[in-house]
C-alpha positions in Angstrom: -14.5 -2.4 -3.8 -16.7 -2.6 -6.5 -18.2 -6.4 -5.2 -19.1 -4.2 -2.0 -20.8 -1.7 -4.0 -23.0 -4.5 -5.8 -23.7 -6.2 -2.7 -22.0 -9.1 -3.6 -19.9 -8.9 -0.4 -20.8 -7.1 2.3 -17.2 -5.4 3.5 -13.8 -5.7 2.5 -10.4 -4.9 3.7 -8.6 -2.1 1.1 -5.6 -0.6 1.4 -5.9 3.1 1.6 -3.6 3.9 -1.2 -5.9 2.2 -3.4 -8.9 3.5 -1.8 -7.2 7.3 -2.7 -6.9 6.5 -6.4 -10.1 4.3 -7.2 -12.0 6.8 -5.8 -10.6 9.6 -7.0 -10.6 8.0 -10.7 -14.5 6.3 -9.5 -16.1 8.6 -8.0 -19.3 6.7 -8.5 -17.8 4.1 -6.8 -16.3 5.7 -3.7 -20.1 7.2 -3.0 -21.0 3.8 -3.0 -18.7 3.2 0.3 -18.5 3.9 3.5 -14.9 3.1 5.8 -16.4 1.5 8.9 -12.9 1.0 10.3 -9.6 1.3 10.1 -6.4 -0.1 10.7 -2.5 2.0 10.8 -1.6 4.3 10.6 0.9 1.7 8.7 4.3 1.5 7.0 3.6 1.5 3.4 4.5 -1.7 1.2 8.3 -2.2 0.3 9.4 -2.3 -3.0 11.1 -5.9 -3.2 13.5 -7.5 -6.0 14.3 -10.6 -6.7 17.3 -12.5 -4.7 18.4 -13.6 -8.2 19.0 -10.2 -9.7 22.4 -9.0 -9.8 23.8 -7.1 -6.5 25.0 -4.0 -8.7 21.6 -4.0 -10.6 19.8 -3.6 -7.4 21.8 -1.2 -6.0 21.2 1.0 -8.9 17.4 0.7 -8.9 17.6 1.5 -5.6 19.3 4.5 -6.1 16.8 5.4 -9.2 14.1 5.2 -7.1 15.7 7.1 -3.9 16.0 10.1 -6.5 13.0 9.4 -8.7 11.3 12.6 -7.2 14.2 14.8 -8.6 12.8 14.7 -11.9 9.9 16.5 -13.2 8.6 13.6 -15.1 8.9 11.2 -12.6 6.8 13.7 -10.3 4.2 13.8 -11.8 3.8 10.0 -12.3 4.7 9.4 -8.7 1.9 12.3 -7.6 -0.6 10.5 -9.5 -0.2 7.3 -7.9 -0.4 9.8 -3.7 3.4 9.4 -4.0 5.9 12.0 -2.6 8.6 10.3 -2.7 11.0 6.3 -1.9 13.1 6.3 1.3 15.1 4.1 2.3 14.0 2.3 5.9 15.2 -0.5 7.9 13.6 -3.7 8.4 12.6 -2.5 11.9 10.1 0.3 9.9 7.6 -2.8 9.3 7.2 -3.8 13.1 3.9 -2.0 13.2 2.8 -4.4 10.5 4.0 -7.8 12.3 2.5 -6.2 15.4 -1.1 -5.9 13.5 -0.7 -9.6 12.6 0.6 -10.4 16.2 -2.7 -9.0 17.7 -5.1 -10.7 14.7 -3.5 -13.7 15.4 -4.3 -13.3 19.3 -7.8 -12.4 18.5 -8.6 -15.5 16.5 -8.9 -13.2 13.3 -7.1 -15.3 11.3 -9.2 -18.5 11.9 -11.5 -19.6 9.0 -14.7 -20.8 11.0 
């Protein structure tokens, strides 16, 4: 964002969540910018752990985070980042995304030129 707003590039894809929260905490910044386009609306990015980590470990950060949002504390951290709240979600949740690389892969998008 901020090389757009120099000029040293002239666009750049962001994701929107960081788009909320660098310009809500630059606001110089975001009245530097203009969204020409966009993409989604998307699934949002999974929180992932290691393969190596312990099954019952992961089991119970996954069941911190499912109920992160029951505690005052936590809400307020989670609000400042745009976050309600985790879910859980299947694998199948993320097809939008695979379909958004199926049809920039069609398009030649992903071909350095």
């Amino acid at each position: 964002m901020r090389l757009v707003a120099e000029g040293a590039v002239d666009g750049a894809a962001i994701d929107s969540q960081v788009l909320a929260i660098e310009s809500r905490d630059h606001v110089e910044l975001a009245q530097q910018l203009r969204v020409v386009d966009s993409f989604g609306p998307s699934t949002i990015q999974p929180v992932v752990a290691a393969h190596r980590l312990d099954a019952g470990l992961k089991r119970a950060l996954r069941g911190v985070l499912l109920h992160l949002h029951t505690d005052q504390a936590a809400q307020e951290a989670l609000a400042h980042g745009f976050v309600a709240r985790f879910v859980a979600v299947s694998d199948a949740r993320y097809d939008d995304i695979r379909e958004m690389l199926a049809a920039a892969e069609r398009s030649g998008f992903m071909e350095i030129k």
